[in-house]
GUVEX-294784 format. One record per residue: z, y, x of N, C-alpha, C, CB in turn. Coordinates in pm, whole numbers, plus 50000, padded with zeros to 5 digits. Glycine has a CB too. Layout:
// GUVEX-294784
ZYXZYXZYXZYX...
This chain:
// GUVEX-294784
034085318419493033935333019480034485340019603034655338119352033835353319649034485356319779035575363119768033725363119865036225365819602037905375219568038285363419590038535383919401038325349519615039585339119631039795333719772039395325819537038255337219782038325333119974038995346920045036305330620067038965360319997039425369220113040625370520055038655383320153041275369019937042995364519908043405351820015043245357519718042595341920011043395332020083043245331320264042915317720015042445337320272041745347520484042815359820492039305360220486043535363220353044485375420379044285385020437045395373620429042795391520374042135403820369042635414720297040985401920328043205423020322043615437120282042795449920378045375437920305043005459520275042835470420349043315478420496043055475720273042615472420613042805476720716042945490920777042125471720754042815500020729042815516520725044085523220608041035522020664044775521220540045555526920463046635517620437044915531420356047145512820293048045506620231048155495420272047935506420119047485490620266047085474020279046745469320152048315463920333046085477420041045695468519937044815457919952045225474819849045045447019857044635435719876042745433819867045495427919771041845430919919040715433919924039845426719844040425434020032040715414819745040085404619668040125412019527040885389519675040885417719510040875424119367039645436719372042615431219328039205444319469038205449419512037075444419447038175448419636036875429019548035495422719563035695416919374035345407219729036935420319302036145412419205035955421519050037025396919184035785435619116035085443419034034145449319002035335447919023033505454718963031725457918886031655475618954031675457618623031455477819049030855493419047029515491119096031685505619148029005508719097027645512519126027305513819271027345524919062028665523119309028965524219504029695515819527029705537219582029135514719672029905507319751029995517219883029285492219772031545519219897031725532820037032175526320181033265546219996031865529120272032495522720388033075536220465031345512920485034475537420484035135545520546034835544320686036365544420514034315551420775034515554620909034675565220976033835551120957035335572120895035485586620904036055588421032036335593220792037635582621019038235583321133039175595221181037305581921209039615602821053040565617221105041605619921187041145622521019042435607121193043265611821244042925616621387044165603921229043985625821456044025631021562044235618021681045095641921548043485618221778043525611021957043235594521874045765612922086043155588221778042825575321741041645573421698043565570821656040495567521785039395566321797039045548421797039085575221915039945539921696039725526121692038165524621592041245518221619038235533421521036935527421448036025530521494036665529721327035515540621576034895543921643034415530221745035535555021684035285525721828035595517121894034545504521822037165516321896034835502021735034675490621613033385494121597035645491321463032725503021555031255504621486030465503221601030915519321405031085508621706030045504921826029905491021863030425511521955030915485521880031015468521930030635462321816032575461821980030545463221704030645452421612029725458221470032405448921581028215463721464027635474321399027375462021281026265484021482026935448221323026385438221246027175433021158025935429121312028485429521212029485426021121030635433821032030035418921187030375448121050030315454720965029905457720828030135458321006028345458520911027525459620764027295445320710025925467320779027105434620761027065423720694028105417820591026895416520777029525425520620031025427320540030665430720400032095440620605030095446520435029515452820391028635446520247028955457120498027525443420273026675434720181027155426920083026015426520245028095416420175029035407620108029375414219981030285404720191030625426620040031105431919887030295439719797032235440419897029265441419877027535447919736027445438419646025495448319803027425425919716027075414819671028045408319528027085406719797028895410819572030305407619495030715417619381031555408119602029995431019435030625441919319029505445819194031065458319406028825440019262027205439319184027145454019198026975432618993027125465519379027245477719343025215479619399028855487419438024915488919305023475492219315023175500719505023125505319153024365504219516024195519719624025275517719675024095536819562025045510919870025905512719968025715525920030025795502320058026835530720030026705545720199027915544420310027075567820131027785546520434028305545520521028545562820566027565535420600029735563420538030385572420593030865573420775031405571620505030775584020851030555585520974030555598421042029555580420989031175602121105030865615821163029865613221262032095623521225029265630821220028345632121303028075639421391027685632221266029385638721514029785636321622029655624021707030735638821606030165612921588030165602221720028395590821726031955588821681027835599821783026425596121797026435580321832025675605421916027105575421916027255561322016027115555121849029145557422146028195559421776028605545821676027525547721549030535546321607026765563621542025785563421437024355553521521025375582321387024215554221616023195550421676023405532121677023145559021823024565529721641024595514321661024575509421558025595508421726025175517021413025495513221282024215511021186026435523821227023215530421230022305526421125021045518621106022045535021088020365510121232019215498621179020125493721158018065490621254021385487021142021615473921052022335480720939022565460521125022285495020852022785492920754021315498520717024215498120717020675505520796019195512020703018485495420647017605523620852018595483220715017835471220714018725460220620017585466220875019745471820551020125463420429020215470920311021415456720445019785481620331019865492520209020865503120181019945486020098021615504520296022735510720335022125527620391023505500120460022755539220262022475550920311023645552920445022555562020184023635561720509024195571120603024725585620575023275572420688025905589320508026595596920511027305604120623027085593020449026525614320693027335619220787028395632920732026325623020903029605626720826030595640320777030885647820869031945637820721031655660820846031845669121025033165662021060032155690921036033555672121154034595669721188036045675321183034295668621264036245674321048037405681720952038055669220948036985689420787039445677120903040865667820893041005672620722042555673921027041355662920612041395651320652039685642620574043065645720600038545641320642037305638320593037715623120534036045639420714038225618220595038305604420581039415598820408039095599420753039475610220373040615605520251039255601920128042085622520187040005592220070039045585719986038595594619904039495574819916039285602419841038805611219690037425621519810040795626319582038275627519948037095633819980035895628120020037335641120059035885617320046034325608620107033565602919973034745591820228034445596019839033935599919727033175611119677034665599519674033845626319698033115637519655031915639219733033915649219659031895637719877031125639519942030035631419963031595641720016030085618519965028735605719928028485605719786029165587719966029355608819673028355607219554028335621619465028865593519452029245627919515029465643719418030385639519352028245650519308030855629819288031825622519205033175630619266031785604019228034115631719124035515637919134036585625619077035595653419031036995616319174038115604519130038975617619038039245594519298039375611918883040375621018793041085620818855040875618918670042515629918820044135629418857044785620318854044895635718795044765614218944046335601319000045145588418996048315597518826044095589718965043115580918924042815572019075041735590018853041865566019077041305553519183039445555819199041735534219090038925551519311037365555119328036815545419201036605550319507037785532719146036985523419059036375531918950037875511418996037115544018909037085548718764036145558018788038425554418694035435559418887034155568418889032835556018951034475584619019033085546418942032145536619013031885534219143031095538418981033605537019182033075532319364034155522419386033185547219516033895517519526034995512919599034545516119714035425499219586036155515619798035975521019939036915516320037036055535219941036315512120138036655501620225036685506820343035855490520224037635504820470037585508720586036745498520659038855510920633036045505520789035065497720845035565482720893034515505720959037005486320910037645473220974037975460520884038995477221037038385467920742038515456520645036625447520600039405466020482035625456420606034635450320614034555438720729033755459720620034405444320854034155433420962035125419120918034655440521130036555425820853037325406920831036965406820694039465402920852036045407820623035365402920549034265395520554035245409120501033335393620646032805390420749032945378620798033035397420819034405381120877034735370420905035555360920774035445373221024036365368320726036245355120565035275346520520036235361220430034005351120516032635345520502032835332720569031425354520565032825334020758032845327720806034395315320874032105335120852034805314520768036145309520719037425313520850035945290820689037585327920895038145337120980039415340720894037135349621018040885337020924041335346820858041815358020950042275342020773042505364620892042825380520929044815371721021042965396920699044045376721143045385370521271045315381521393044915351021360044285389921400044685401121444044155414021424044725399521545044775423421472044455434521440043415447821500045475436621433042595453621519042235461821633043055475521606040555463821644043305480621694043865495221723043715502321821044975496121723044405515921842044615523321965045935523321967044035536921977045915525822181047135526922186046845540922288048005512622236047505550122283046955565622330048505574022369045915575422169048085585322417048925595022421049385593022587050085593522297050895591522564051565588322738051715579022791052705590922776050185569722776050125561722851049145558922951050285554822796049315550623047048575556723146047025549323138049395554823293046945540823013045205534523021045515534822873044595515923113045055545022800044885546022689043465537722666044995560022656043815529622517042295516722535042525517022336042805491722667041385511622302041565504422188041015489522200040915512022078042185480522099041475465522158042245456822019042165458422369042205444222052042255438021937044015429122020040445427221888044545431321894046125424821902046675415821785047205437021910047285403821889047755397621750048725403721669048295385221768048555398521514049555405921424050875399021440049115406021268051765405821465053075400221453053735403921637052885380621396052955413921714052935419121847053915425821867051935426021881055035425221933056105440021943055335454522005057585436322072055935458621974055275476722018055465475322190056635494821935056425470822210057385470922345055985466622472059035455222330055665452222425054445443022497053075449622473054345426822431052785462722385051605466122328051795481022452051565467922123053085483022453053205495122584053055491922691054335501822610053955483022702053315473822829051865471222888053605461622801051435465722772049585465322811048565474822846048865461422710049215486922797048385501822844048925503122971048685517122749049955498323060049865505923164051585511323154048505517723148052065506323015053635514523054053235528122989054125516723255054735531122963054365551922917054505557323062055965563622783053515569623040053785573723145055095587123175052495576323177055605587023065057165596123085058355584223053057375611922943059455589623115060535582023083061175581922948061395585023166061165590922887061835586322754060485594122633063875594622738060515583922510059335586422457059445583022305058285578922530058525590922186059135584222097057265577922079060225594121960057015570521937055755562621878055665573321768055945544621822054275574821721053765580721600052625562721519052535599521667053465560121450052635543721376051585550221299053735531821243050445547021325049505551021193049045564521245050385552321027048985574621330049145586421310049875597121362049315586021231049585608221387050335621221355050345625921241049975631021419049295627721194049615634521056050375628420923048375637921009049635613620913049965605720815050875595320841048965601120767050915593220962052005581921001053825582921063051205575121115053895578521080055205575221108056145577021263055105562121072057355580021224057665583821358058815574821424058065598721357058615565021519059245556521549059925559121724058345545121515061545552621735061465548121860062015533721853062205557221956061495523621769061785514921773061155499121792062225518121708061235501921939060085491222057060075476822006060755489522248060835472221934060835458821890059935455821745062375455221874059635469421698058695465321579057735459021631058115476021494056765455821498055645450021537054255456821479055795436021499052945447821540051605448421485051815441721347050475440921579051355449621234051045446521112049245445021095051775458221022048695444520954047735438620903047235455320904047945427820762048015463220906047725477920832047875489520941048915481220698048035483521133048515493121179047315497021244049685491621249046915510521263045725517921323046205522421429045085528721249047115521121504047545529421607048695536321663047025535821596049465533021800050215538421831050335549221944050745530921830050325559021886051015573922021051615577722026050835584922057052075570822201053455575522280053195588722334053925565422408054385598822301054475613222350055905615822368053835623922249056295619422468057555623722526058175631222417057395632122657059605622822462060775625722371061045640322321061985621422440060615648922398060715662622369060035672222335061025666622431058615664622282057235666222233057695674422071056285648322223056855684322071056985694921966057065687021833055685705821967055915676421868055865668421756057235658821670054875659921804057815654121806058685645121788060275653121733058685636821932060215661921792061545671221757061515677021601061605685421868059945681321571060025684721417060505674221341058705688421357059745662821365059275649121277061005645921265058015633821381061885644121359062955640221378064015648221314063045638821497063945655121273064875668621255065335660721115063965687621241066635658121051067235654520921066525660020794068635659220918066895651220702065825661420567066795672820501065205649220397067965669820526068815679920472068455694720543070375675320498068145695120681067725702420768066585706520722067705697420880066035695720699064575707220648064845713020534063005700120613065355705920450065565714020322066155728020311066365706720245067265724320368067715740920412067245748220471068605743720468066425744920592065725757420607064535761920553065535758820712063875754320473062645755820333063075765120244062405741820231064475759520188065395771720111065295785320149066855769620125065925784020253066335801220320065405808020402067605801720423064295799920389062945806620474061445807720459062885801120580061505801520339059945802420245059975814920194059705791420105058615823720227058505835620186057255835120048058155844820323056765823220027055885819019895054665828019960056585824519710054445822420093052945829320091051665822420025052515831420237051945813019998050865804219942049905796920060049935813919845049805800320146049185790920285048935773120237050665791420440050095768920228050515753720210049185751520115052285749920129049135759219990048555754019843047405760419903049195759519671046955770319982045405774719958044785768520100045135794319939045755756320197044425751420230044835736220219043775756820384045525734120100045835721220063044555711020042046635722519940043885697820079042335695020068042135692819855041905675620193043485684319851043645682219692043415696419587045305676419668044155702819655043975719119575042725718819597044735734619638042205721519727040555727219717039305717819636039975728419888039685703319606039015696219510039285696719404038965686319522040345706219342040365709819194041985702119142038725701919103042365696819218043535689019168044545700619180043925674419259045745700519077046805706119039047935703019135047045702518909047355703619279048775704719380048705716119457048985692419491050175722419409050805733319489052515735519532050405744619411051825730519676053255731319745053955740719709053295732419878053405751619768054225763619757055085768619597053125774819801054975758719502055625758019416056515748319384055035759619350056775734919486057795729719530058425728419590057895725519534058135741919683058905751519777060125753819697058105766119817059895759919578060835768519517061715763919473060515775119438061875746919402062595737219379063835738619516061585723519367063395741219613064625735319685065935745019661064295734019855065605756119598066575760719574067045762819415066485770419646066545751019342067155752119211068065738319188065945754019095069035742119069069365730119027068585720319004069895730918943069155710118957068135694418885067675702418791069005677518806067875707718658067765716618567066375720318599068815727218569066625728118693065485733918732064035728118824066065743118792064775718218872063705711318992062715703918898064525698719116062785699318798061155695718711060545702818643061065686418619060835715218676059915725418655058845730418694060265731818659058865726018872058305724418978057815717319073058615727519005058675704719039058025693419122056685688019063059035681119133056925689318965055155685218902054175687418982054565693618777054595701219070053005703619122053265693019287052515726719157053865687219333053375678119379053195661719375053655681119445053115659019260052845650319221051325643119244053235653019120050965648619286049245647219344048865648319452048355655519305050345653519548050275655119721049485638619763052355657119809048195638719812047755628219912048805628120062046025632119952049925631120089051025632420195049495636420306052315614420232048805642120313047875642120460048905655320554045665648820422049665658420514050395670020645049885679020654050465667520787048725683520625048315699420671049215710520669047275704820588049975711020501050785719820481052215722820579051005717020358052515710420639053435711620732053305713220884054045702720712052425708420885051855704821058050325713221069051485683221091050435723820978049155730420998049025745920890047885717620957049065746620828048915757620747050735767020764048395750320566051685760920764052945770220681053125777420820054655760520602052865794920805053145800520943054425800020972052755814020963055695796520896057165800120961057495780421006058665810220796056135770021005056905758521053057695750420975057665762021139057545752420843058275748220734058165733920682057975756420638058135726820551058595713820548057515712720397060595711320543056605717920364056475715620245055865699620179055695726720218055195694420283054905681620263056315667720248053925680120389056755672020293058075665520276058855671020126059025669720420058655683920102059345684520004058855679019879059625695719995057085676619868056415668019802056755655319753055615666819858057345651819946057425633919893058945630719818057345621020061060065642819838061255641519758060415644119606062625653719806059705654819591059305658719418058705644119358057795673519400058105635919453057055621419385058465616419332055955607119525059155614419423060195605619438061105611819271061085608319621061735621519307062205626519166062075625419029062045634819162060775627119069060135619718915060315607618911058595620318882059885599718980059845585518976061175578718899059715580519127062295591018957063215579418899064245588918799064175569419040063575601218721063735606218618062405604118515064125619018652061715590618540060635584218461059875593318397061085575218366059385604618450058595618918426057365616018496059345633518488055935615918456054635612518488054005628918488053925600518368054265634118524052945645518562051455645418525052765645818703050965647418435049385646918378048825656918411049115646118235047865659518478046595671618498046035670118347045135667418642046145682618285045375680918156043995688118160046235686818034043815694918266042065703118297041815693418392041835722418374040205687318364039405681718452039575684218613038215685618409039465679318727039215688318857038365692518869039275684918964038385705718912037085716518915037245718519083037305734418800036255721919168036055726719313036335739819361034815725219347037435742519450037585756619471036395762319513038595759619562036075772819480034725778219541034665784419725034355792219429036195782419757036475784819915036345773319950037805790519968036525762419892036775745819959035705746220100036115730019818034545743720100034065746120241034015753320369033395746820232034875767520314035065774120406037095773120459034325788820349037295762120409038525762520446039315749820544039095764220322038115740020561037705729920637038685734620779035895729420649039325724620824040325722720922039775712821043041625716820848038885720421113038185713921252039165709321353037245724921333039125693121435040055684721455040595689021561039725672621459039465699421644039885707421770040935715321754038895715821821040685723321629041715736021572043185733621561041345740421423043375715521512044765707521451045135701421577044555694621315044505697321674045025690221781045575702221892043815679721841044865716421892045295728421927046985730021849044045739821875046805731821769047955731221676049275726921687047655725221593049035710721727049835699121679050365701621903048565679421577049675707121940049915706622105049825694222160051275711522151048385684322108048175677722150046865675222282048315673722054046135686322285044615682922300044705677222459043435698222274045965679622559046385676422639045895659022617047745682122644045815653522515046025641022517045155633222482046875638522465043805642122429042835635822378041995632222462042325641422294041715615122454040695611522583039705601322493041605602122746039225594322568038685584222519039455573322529037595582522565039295560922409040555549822449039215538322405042555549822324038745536922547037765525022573037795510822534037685523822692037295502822463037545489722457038085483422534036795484422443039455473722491040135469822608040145452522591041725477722615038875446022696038805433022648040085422822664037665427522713040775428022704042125418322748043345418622678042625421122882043125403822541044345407122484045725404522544044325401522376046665415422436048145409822501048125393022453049785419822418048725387422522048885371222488051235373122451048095356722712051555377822339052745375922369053615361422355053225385222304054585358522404055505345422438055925344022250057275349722583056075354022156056535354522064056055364121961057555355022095055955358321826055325369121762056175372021615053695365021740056655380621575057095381921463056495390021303058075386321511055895380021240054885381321129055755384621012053975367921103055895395720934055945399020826055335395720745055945406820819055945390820576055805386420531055195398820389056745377820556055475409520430055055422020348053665431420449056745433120326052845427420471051715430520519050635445420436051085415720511051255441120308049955445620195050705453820065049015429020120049935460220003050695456219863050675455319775051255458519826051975453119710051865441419599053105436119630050565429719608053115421319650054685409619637054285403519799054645391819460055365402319874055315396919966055475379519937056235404020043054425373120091054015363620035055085352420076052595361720067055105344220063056485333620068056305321820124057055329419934056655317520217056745311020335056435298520284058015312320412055615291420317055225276420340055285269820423054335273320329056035273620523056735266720692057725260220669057345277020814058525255720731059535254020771059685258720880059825244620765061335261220930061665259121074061595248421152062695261621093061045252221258060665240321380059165237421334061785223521377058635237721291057215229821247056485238321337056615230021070055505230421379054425231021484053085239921400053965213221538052855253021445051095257021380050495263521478050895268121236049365261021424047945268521516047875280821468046285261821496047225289021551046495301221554045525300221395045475301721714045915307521339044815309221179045675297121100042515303721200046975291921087047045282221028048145290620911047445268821122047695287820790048475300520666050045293720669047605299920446050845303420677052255303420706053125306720590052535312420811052205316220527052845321620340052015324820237053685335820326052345323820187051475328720063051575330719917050665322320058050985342919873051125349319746051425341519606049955356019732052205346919549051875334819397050435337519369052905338819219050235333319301049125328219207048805340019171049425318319087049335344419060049275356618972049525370019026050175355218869050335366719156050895382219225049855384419307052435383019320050175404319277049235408519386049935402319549049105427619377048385404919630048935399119763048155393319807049965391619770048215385919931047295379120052048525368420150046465395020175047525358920185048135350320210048285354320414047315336220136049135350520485049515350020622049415341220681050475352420648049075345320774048585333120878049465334321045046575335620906049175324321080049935325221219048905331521364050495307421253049425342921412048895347421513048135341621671049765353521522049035331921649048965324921812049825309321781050075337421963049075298021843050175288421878051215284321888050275286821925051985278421811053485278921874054315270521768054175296221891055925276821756056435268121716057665280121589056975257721861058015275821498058585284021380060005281821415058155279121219060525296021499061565296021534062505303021395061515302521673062405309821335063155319521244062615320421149063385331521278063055317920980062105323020894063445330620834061055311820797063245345120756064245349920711063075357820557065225360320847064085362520460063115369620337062235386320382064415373520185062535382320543060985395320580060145392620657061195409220648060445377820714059325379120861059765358920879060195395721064058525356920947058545347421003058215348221173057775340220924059025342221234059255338521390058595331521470060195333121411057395332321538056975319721594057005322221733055615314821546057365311921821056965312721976056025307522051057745309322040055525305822106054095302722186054785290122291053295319722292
């Protein structure tokens, strides 16, 4: 079956979480979605991907039609990037694959919105695309599906590497790569002190810490000087934000009226867990409810709040709150569509204006030359679910694609493989060590 072959190729979702991609292939829908939306800001890897690789895409593609017994593939795509519609659709029109073009709004690429938008379908509250008859896959987890077929497992990754560096490229890296050797390969930053955005500006992460690595799940790193608008917000303490959320939210409602979840009918409003920050516990589940449905995409913070405020963050304390005052938040009205929702669309020019990036937006060209590093350090939490558990020893000799850990049986998860050649210097309960 192909759910036991892409569990044991250690196929997950290449664009988001890292959910595991076998539990996917071994369910019954009608759609089948292929994400290539591509929102985030200056990271243009899939892009990259649909052009070089249009066949093994859609042939991924098929596979999981094939597997989900789904009646109706669509390929999601903006329709902007002509290069990658022009390469994608004879081989998905010549398998039965519609063409969904989207504009170029932030955030197009979130599942519930490419759901609404390829089938009209509204995923319920807190719900999954299964429970309306889809699944949805990033273009990249298709192509290593693909290669699962062709007994490939998943050993590296493609990404961008962008921003302040001086050959911004997207290219394919082994997993288990330090950030440090991945800067290196662009060319070096081109400022002296700098921080990383993992995954993102909007949705990702804010790092200065050069010794991490390439994961199963990383889309991209941009270096922007240490003193980058971006980096100084992102950095700022949460107590800091909190207090000044407190003493400086005027409840204009901005956050909630161009929230994308609000405008699809879902029951999230920041601007009413704004107000939490200044109540007791007493009072704070009164209000955190309403973000309990935050998709974290940032608009509200990094785009809508005119005084610069924190409301997306104050979201991810309200998830959190609940979580561990065991309080579940239920939408009890269906989602209904704001009747502004289209006119409130956040064009990528407008957010990269915004974010004071556009300085930085280039093209990041296929870069055929991988890093080859001396050492690679593979995590053992890739996906999720249960991290998978080492079948090495130290000192033992493996090849490139040779599985290094792997999932129980019963646990969610995907099995790991070794990046490159070499030899198992370190195994510890997060990562395994190998050197070349």
């Amino acid at each position: 079956m192909l759910s036991e072959l892409l569990k044991e190729m250690g196929v997950v979702g290449a664009g988001g979480a890292g959910f595991p991609t076998y539990v996917k292939a071994a369910s019954q829908v009608e759609y089948l979605l292929a994400n290539g939306a591509e929102c985030e800001p200056l990271l243009h890897k899939d892009f990259e991907l649909m052009c070089r690789y249009p066949a093994e895409i859609c042939e991924g593609m098929s596979l999981m039609m094939e597997a989900t017994g789904a009646t109706k593939g669509k390929f999601g795509l903006k329709e902007k990037n002509q290069a990658a519609i022009r390469a994608i659709e004879p081989e998905a029109r010549s398998r039965g694959i519609e063409m969904v073009l989207l504009g170029d709004f932030y955030p197009s690429g979130d599942e519930y919105e490419l759901v609404y938008s390829a089938t009209g379908r509204l995923i319920p509250p807190a719900g999954i695309p299964l429970q309306v008859g889809c699944v949805v896959n990033n273009v990249e987890t298709f192509y290593n599906v693909r290669q699962a077929k062709a007994g490939i497992p998943v050993t590296r990754k493609f990404l961008t590497i962008t921003g302040a560096v001086r050959h911004p490229q997207s290219l394919w890296v082994p997993v288990g790569t330090s950030f440090r050797e991945l800067v290196e390969h662009a060319g070096g930053a081109a400022v002296p002190d700098f921080g990383l955005f993992v995954n993102g500006i909007m949705m990702g992460a804010l790092s200065f810490d050069l010794d991490d690595v390439v994961t199963k799940t990383t889309g991209g790193l941009i270096v922007l000087p240490r003193n980058h608008y971006l980096i100084t917000r992102k950095d700022r303490p949460l107590e800091a934000m909190n207090r000044i959320g407190k003493s400086a939210c005027d409840q204009c409602t901005f956050c909630t009226e161009f929230c994308p979840r609000f405008l699809l009918g879902y029951e999230v409003q920041p601007h009413k867990v704004m107000r939490s920050l200044g109540f007791t516990l007493t009072g704070s589940t009164n209000w955190n409810q309403w973000g309990e449905l935050c998709c974290a995409c940032g608009i509200c913070t990094l785009y809508a709040c005119p005084e610069e405020l924190y409301p997306k963050e104050a979201c991810d304390q309200a998830k959190t709150s609940l979580r561990a005052a065991e309080i579940r938040f239920v939408q009890k009205n269906p989602p209904r569509v704001h009747p502004m929702k289209e006119f409130r669309r956040i064009p990528l020019s407008m957010l990269r204006q915004r974010l004071q990036v556009e300085d930085y937006e280039c093209e990041t060209p296929f870069g055929a030359i991988e890093p080859a590093p001396s050492r690679v350090h593979i995590k053992l939490k890739q996906h999720a679910g249960h991290p998978a558990s080492p079948i090495v020893r130290e000192g033992a000799k493996v090849r490139a694609g040779q599985a290094i850990a792997r999932a129980g049986e019963k646990d969610l998860g995907a099995t790991v493989h070794s990046s490159i050649d070499g030899k198992v210097k370190q195994i510890t309960k997060e990562a395994i060590e190998i050197w070349r």
